[in-house]
FIMAR-318882 format. One record per residue: x, y, z of N, C-alpha, C in turn; residue number from 0. Coordinates in Angstrom, 1 decimal. Example, Ala and Ser with C-alpha at 12.3 -4.5 7.8 and 13.67 -1.06 7.14 Angstrom:
BEGIN
+--------+--------+--------+--------+--------+--------+--------+--------+--------+-----+
:   n.xx :   n.yy :   n.zz :  ca.xx :  ca.yy :  ca.zz :   c.xx :   c.yy :   c.zz :   i :
+--------+--------+--------+--------+--------+--------+--------+--------+--------+-----+
:   13.2 :   -5.7 :    7.8 :   12.3 :   -4.5 :    7.8 :   13.2 :   -3.3 :    7.8 :   0 :
:   12.8 :   -2.2 :    7.1 :   13.7 :   -1.1 :    7.1 :   12.9 :    0.0 :    7.9 :   1 :
+--------+--------+--------+--------+--------+--------+--------+--------+--------+-----+
This chain:
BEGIN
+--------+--------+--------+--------+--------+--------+--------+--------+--------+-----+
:   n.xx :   n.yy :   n.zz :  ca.xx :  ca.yy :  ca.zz :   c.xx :   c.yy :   c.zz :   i :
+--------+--------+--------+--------+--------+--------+--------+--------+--------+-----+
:   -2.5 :   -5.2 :  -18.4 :   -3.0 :   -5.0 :  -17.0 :   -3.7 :   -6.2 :  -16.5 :   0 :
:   -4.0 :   -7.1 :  -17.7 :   -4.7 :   -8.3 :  -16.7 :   -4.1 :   -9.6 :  -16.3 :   1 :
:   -4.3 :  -10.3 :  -15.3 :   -3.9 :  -11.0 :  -15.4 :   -3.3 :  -12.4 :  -16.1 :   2 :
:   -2.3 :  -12.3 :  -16.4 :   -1.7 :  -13.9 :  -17.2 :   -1.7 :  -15.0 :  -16.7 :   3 :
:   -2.1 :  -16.3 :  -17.4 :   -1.9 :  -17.4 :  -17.2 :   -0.8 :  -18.1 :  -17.1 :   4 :
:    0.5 :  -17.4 :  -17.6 :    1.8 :  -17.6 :  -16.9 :    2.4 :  -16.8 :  -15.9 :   5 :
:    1.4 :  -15.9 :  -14.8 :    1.2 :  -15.2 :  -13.7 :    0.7 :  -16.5 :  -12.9 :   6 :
:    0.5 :  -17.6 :  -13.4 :   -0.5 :  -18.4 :  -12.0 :    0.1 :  -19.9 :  -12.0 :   7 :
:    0.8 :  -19.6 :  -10.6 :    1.6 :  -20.9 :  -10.4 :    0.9 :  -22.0 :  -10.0 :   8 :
:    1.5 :  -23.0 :  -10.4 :    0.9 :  -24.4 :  -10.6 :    0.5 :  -24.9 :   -9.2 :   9 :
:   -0.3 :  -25.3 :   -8.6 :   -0.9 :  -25.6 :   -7.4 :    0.0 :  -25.5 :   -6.5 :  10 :
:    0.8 :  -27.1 :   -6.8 :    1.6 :  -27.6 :   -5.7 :    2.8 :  -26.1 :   -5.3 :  11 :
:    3.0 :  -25.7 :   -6.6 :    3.9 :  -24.2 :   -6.0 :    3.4 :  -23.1 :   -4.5 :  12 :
:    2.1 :  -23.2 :   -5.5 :    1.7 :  -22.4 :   -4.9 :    1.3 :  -22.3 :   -3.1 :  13 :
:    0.6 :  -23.7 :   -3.3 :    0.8 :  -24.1 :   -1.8 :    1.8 :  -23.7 :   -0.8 :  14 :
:    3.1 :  -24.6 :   -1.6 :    4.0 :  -24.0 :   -1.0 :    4.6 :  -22.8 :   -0.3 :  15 :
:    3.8 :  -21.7 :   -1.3 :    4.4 :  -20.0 :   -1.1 :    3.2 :  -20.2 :   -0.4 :  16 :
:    2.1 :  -20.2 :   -0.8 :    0.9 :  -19.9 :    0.5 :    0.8 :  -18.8 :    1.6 :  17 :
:    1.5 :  -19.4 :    2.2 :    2.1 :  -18.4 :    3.7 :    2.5 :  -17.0 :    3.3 :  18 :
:    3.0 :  -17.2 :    2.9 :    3.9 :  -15.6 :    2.4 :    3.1 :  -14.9 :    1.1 :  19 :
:    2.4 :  -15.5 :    0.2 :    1.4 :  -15.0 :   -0.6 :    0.2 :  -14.1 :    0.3 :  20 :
:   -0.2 :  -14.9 :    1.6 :   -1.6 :  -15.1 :    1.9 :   -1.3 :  -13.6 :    2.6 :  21 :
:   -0.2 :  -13.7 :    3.6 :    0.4 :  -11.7 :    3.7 :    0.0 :  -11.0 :    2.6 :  22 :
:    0.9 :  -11.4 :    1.6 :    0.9 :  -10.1 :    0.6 :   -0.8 :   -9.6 :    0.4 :  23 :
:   -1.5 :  -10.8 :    0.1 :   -2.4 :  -10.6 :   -0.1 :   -3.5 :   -9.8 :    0.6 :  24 :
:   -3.0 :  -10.1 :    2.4 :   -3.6 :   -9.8 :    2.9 :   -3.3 :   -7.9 :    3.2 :  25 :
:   -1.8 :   -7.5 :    2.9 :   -1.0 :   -6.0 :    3.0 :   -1.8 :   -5.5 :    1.9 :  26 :
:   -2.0 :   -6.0 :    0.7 :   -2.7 :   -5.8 :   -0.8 :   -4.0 :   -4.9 :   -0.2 :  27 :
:   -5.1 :   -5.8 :    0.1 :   -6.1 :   -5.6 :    0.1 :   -6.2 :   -4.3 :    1.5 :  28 :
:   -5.7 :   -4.4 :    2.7 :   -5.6 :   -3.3 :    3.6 :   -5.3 :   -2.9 :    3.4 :  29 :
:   -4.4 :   -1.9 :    2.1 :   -4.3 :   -0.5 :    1.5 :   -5.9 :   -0.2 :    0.7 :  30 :
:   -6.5 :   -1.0 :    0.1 :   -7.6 :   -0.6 :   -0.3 :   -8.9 :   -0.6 :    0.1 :  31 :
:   -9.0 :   -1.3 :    1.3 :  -10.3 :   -1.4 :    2.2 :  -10.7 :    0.4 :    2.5 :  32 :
:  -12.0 :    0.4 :    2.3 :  -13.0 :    1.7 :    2.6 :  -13.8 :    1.3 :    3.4 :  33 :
:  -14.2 :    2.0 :    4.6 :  -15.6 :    1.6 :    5.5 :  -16.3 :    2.7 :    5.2 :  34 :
:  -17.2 :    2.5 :    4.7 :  -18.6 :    3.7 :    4.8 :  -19.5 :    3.6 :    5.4 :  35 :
:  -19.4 :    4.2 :    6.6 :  -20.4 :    3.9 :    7.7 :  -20.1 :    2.7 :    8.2 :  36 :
:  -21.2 :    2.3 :    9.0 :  -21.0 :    1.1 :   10.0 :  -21.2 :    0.0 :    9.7 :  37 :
:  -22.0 :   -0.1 :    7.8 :  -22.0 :   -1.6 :    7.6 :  -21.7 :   -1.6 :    6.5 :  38 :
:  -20.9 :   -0.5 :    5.8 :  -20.2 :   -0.8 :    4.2 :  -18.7 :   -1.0 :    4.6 :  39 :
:  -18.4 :   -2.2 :    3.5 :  -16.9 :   -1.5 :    3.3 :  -16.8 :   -2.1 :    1.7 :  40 :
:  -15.6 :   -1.6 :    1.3 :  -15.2 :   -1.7 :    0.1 :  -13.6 :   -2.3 :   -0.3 :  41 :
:  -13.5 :   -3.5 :   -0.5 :  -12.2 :   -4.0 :   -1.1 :  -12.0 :   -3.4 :   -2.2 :  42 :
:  -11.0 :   -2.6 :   -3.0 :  -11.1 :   -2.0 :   -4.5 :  -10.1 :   -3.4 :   -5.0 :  43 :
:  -10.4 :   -3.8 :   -6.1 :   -9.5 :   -4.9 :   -6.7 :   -8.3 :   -4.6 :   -7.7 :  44 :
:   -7.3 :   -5.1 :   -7.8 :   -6.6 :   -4.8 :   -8.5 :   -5.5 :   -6.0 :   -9.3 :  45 :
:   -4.6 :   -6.2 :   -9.8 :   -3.9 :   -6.9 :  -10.1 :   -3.6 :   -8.1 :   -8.9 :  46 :
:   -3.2 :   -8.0 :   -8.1 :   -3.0 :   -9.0 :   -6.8 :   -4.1 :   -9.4 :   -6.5 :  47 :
:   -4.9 :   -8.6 :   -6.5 :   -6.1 :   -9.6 :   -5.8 :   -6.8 :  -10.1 :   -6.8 :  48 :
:   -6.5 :   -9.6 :   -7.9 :   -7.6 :  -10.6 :   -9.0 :   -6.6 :  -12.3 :   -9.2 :  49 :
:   -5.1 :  -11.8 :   -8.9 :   -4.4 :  -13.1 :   -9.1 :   -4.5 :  -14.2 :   -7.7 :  50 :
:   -4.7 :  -13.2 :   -6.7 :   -5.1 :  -14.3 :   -5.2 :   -6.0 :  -15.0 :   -5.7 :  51 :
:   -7.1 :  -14.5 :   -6.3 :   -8.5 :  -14.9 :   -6.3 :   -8.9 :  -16.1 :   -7.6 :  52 :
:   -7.5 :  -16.1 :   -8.3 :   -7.6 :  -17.2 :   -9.6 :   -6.7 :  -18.2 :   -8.8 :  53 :
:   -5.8 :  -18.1 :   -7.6 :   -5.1 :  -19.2 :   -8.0 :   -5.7 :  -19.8 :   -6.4 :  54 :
:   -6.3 :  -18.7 :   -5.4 :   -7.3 :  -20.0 :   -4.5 :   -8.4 :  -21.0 :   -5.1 :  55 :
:   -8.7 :  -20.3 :   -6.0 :   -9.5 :  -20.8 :   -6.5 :   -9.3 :  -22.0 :   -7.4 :  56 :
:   -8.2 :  -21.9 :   -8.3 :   -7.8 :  -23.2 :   -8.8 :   -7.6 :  -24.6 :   -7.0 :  57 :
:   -6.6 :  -23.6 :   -6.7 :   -6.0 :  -25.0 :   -5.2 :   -7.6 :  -25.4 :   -4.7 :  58 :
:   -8.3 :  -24.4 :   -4.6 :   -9.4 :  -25.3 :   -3.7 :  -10.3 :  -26.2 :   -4.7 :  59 :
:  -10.5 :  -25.7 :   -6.0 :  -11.2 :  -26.3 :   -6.9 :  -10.9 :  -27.7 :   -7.8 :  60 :
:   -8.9 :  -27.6 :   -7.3 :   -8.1 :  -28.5 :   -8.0 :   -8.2 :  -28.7 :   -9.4 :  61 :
:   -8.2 :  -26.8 :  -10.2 :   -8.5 :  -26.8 :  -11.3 :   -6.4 :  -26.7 :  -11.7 :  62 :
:   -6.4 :  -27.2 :  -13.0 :   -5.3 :  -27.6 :  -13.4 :   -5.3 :  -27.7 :  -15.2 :  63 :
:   -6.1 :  -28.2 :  -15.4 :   -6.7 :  -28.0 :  -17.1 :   -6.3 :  -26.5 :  -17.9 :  64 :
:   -5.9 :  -25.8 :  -18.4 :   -5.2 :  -24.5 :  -19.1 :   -6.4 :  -23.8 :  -19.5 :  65 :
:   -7.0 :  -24.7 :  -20.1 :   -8.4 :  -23.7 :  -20.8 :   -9.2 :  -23.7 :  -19.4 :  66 :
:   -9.4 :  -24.4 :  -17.9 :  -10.3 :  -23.8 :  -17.0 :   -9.9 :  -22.7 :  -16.4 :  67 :
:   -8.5 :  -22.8 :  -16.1 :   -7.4 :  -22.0 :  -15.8 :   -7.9 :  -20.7 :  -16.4 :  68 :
:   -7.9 :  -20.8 :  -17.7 :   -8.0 :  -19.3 :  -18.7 :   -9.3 :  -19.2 :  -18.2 :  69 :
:  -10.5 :  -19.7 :  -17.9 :  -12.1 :  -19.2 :  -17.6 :  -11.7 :  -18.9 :  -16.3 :  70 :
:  -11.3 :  -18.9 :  -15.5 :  -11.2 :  -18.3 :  -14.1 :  -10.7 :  -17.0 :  -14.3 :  71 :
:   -9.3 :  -16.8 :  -15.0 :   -8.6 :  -15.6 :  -15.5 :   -9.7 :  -14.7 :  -16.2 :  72 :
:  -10.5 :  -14.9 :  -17.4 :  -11.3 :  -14.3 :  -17.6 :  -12.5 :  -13.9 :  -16.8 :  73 :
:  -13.1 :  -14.7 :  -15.8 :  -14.3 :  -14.1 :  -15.2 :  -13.8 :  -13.4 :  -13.8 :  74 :
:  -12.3 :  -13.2 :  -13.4 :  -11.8 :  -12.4 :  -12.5 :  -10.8 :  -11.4 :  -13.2 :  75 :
:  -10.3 :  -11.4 :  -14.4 :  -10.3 :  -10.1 :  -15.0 :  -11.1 :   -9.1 :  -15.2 :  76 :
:  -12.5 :   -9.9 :  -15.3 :  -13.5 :   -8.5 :  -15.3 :  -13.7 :   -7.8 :  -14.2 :  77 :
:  -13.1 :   -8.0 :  -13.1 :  -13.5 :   -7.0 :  -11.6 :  -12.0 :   -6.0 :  -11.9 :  78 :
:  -11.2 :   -6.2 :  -12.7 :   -9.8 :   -4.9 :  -12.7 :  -10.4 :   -3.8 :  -13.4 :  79 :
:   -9.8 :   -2.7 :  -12.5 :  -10.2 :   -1.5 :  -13.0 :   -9.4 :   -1.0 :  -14.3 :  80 :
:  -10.3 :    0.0 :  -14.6 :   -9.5 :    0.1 :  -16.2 :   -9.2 :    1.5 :  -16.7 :  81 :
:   -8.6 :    1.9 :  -17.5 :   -8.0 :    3.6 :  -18.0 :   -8.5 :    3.1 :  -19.2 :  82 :
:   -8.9 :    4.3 :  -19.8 :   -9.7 :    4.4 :  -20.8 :   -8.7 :    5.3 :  -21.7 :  83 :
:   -8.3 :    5.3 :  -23.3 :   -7.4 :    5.8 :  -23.5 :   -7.6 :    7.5 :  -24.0 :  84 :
:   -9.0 :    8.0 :  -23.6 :   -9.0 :    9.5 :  -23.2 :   -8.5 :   10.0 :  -21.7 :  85 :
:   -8.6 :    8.8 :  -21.0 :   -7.7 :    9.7 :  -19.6 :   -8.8 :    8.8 :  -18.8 :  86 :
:  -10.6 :    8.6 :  -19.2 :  -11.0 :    8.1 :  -17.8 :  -10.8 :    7.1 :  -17.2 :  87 :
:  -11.3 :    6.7 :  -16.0 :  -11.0 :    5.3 :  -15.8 :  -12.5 :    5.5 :  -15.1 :  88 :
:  -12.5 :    3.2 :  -14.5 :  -12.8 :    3.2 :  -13.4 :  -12.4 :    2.0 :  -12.5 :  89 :
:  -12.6 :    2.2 :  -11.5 :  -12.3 :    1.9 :  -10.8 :  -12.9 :    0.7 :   -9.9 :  90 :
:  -13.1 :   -0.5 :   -9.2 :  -13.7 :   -1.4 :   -9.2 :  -13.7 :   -2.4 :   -7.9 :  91 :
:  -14.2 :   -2.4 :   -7.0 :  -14.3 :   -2.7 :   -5.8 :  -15.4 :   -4.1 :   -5.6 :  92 :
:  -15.1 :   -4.8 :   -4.7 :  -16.2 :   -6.0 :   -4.0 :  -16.9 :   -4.8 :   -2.5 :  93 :
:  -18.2 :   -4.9 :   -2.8 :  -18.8 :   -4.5 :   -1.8 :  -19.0 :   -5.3 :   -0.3 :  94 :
:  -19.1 :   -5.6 :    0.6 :  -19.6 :   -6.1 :    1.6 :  -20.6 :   -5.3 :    2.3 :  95 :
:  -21.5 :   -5.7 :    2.7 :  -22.8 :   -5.2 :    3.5 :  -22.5 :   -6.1 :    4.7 :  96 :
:  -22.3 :   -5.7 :    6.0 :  -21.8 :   -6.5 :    7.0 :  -22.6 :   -6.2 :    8.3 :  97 :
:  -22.9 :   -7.2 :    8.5 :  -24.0 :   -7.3 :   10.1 :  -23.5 :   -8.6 :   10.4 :  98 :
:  -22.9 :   -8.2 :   11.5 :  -22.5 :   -9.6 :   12.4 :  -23.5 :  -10.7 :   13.2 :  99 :
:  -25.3 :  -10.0 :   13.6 :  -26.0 :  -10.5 :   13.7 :  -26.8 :  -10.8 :   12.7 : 100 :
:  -27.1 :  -12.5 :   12.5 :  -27.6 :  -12.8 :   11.3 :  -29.0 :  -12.0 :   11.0 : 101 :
:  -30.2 :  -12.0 :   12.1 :  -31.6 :  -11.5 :   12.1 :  -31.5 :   -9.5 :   11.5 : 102 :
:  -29.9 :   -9.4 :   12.4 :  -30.1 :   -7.9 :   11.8 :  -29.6 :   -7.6 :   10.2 : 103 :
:  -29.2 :   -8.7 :    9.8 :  -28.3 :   -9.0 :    8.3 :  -29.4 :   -9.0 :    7.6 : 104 :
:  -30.3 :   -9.9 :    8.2 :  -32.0 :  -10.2 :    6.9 :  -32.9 :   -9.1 :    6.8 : 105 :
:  -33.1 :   -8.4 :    8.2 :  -33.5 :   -6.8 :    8.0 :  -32.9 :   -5.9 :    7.4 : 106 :
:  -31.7 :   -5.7 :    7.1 :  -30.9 :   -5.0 :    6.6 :  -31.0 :   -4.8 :    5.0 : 107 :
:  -31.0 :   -6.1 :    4.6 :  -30.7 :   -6.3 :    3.1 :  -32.0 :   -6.3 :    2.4 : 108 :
:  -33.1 :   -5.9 :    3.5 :  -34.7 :   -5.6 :    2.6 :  -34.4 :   -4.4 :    2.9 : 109 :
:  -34.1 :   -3.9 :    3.9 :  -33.8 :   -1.8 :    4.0 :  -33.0 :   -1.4 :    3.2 : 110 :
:  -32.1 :   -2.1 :    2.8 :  -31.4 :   -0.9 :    1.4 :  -31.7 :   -1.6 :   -0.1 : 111 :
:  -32.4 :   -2.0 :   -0.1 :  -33.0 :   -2.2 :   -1.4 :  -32.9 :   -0.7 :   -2.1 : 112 :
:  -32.5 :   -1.0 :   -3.0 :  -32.1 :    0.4 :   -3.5 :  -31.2 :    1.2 :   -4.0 : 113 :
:  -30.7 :    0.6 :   -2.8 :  -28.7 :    1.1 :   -2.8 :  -28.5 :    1.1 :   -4.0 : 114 :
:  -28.2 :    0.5 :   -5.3 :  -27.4 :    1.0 :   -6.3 :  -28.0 :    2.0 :   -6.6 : 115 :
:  -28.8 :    2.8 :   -6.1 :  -29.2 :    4.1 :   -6.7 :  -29.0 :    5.6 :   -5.3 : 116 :
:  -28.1 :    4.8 :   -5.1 :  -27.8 :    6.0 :   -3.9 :  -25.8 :    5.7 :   -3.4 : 117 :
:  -25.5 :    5.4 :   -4.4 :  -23.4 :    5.1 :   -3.7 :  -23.2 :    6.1 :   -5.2 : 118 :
:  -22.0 :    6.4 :   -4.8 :  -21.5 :    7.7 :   -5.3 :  -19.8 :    7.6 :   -4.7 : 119 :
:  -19.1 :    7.9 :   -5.9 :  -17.8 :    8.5 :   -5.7 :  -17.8 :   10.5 :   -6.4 : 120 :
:  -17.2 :   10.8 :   -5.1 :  -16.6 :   12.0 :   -6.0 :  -15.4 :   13.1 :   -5.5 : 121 :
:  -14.9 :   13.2 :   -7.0 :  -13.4 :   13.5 :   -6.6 :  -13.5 :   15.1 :   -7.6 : 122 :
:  -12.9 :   16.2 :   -6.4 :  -12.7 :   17.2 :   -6.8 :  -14.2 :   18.0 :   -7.0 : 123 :
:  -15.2 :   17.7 :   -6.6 :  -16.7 :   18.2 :   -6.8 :  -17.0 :   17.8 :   -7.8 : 124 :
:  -16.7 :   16.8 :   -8.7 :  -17.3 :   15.8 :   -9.9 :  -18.1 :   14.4 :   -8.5 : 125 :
:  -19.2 :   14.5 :   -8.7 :  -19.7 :   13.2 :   -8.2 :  -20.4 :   12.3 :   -9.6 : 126 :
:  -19.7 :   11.0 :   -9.4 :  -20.4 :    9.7 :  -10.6 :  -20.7 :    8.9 :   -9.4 : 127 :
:  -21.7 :    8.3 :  -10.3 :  -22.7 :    6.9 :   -9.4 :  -22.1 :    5.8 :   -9.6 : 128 :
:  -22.2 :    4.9 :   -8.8 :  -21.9 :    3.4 :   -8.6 :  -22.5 :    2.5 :   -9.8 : 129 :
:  -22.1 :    2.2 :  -10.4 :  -22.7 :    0.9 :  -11.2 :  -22.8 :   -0.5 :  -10.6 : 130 :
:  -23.8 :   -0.9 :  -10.6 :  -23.5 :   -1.9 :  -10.0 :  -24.3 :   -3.4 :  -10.7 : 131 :
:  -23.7 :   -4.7 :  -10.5 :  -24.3 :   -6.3 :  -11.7 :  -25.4 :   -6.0 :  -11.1 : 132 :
:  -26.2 :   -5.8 :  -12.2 :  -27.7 :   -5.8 :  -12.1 :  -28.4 :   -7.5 :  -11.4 : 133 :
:  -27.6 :   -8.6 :  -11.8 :  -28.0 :   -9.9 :  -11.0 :  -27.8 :   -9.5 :   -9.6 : 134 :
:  -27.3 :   -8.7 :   -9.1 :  -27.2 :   -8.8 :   -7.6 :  -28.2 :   -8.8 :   -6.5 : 135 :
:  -29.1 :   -8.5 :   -7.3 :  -30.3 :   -7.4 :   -6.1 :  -31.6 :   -7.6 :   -7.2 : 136 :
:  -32.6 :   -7.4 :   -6.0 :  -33.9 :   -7.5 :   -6.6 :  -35.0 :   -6.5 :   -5.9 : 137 :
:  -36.3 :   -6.8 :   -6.3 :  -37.1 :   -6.1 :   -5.3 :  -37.4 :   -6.5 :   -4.0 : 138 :
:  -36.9 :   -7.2 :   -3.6 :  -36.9 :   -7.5 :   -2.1 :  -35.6 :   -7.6 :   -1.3 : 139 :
:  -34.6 :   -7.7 :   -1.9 :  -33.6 :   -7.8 :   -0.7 :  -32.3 :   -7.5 :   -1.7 : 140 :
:  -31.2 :   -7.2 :   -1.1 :  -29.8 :   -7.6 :   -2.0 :  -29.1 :   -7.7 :   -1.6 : 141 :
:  -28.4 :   -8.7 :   -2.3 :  -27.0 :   -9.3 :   -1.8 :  -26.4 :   -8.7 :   -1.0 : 142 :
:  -25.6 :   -9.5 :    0.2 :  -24.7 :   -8.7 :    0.9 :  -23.2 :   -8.9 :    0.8 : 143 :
:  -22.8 :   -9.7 :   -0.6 :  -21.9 :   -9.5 :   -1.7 :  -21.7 :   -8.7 :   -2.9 : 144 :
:  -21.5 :   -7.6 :   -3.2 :  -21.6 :   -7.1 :   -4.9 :  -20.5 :   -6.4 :   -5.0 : 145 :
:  -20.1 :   -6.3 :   -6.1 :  -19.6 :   -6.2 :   -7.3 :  -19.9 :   -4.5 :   -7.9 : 146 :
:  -19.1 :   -3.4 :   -7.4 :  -19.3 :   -2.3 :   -8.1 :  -17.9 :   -1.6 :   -8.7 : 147 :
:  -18.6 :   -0.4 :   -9.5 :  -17.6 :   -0.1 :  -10.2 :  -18.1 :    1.4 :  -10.5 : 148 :
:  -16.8 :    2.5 :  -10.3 :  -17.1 :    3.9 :  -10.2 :  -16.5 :    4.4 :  -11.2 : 149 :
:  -17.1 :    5.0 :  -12.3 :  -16.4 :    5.6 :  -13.6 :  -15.8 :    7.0 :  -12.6 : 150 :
:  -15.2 :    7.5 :  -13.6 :  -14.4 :    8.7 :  -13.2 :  -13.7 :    9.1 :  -14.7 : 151 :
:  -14.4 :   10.6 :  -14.8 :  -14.1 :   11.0 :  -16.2 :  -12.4 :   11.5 :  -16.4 : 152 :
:  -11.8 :   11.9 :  -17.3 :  -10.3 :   12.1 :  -17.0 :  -10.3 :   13.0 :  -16.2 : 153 :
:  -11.0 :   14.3 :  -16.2 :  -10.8 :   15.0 :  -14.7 :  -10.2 :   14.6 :  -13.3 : 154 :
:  -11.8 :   13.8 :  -13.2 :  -11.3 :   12.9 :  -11.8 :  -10.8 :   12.2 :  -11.7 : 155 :
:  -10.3 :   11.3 :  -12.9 :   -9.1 :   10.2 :  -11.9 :   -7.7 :   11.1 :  -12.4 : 156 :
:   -7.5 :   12.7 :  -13.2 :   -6.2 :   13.1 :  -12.9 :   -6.3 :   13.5 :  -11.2 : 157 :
:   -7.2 :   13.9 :  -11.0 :   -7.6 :   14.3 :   -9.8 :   -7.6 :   13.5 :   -8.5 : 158 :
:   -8.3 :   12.3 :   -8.9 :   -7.6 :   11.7 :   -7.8 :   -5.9 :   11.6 :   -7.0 : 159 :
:   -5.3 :   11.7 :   -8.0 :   -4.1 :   11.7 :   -7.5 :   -3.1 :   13.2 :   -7.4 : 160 :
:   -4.0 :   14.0 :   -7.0 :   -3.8 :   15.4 :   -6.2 :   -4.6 :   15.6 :   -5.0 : 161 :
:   -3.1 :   15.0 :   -4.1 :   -4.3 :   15.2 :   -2.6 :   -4.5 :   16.2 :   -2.2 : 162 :
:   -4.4 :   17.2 :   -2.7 :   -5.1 :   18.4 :   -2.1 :   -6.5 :   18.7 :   -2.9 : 163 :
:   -7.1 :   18.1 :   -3.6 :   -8.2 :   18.3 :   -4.2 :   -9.4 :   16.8 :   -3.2 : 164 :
:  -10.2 :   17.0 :   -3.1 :  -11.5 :   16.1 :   -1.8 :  -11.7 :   14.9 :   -2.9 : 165 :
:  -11.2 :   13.9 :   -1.8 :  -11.6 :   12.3 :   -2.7 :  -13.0 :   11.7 :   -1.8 : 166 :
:  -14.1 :   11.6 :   -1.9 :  -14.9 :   10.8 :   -1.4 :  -15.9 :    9.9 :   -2.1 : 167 :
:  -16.4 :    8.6 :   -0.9 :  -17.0 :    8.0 :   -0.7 :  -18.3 :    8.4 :   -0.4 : 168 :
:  -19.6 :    8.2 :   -1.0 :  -21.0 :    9.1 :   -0.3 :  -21.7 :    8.0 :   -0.5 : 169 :
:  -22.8 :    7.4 :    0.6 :  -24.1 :    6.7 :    0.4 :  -25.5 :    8.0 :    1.0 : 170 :
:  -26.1 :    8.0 :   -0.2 :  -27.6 :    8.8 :    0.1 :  -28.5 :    8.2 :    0.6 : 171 :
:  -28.4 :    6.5 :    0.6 :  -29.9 :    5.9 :    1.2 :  -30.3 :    6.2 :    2.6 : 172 :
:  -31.7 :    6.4 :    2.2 :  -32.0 :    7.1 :    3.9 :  -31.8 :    5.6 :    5.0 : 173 :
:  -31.3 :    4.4 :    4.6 :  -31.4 :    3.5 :    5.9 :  -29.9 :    3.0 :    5.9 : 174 :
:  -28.7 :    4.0 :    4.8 :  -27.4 :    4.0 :    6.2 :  -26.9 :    5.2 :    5.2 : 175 :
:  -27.0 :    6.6 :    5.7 :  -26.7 :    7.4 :    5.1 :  -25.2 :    7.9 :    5.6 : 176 :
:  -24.2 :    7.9 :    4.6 :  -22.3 :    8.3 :    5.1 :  -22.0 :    8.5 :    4.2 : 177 :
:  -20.7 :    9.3 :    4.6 :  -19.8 :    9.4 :    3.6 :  -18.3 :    9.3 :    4.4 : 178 :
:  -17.4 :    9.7 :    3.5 :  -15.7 :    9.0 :    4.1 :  -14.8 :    9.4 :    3.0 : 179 :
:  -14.1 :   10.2 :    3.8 :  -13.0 :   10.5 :    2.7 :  -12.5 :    9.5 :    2.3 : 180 :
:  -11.3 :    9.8 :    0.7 :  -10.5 :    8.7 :    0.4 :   -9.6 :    9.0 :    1.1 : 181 :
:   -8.1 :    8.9 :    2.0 :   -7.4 :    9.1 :    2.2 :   -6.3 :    8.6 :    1.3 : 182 :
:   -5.1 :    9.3 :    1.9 :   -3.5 :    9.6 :    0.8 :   -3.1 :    7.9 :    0.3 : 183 :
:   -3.5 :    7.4 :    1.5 :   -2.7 :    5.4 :    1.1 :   -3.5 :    4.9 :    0.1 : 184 :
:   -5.0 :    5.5 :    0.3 :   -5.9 :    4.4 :   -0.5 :   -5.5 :    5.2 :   -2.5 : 185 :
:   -5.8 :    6.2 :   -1.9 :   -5.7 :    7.4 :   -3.5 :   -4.8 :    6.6 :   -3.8 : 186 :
:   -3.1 :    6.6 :   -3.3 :   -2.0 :    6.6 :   -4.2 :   -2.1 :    4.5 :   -4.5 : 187 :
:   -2.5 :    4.2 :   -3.8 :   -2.9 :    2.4 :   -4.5 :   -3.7 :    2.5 :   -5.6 : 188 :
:   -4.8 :    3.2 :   -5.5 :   -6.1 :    3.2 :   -6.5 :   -5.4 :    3.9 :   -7.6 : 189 :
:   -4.5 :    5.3 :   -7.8 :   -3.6 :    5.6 :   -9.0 :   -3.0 :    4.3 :   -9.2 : 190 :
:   -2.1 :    3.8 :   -8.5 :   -1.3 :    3.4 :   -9.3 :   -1.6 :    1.9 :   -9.9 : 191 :
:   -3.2 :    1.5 :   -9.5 :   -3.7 :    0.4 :   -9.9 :   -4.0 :    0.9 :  -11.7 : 192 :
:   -4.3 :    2.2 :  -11.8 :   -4.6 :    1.9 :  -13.0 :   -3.6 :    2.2 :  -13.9 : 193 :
:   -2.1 :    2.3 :  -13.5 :   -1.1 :    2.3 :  -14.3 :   -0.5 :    1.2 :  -15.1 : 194 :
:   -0.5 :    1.3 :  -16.6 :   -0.3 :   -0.2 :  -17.1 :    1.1 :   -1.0 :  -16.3 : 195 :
:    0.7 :   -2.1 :  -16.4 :    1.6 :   -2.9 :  -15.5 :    2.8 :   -3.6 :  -16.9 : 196 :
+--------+--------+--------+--------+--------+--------+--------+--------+--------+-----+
């Protein structure tokens, strides 16, 4: 399931595809974008985007070396979601906290202080909490980048991929409280991310 170092074409290739990667990349990620409320959303990551994300990163970095190569692969294989060989998984998303005005961005990110203790998935009336990198956030403000990840015991992720059973998204914090269904495009991406590749 994770990405390979003979999955990642050599710069100057890559360049070249560029254009037509940067689509895919771009069709990739709009099946899995979530808005929760007015200033969350959720990229969920998966195989494509952990591979976009190693090989802009070499072109802009002008990494080329095999063993740097393999440290990029490794610190962006850990955002893929994973099945667990009892049935659970989870599942694993880039958060964004988004305010288009900067002043209301700095207010913002001292008002949800907190947040990892108020995001929630839950599928079928199982609700699990958000995990989220403890470096992200502090007592005063937090990132308006992070890094979460939603377990789901084998119930719920067989469950997720029965749309007639309720997939959601829930935030409890009282300073942006929503929720948001999963709908059928995002479910059937998010299954079939955790099918071994």
């Amino acid at each position: 399931m994770t990405v390979r170092a003979d999955q990642i074409l050599p710069i100057a290739e890559f360049t070249k595809q560029r254009p037509q990667l940067e689509r895919e990349a771009i069709g990739n990620a709009t099946l899995r974008r979530v808005r929760l409320g007015g200033h969350l959303t959720f990229l969920f990551e998966n195989h494509g985007s952990v591979a976009w994300q190693v090989q802009e990163m070499c072109r802009v970095e002008g990494i080329t070396a095999a063993s740097a190569v393999q440290h990029e692969l490794d610190t962006y294989n850990a955002l893929l979601p994973t099945q667990g060989e009892d049935g659970s998984a989870e599942l694993s998303a880039t958060l964004l906290v988004e305010y288009t005005d900067e002043a209301e961005r700095a207010v913002a990110l001292r008002a949800l202080v907190g947040l990892h203790e108020h995001l929630y998935i839950e599928v079928a009336g199982e609700r699990s909490a958000a995990r989220f990198d403890d470096e992200q956030f502090n007592a005063e403000r937090i990132s308006s980048v992070q890094f979460v990840r939603f377990p789901l015991s084998a119930a719920a992720a067989t469950a997720l991929g029965e749309l007639a059973k309720p997939a959601r998204l829930l935030c409890t914090h009282p300073a942006h409280p929503a929720e948001v269904p999963l709908g059928p495009v995002v479910r059937g991406a998010l299954v079939g991310d955790l099918q071994p590749r």
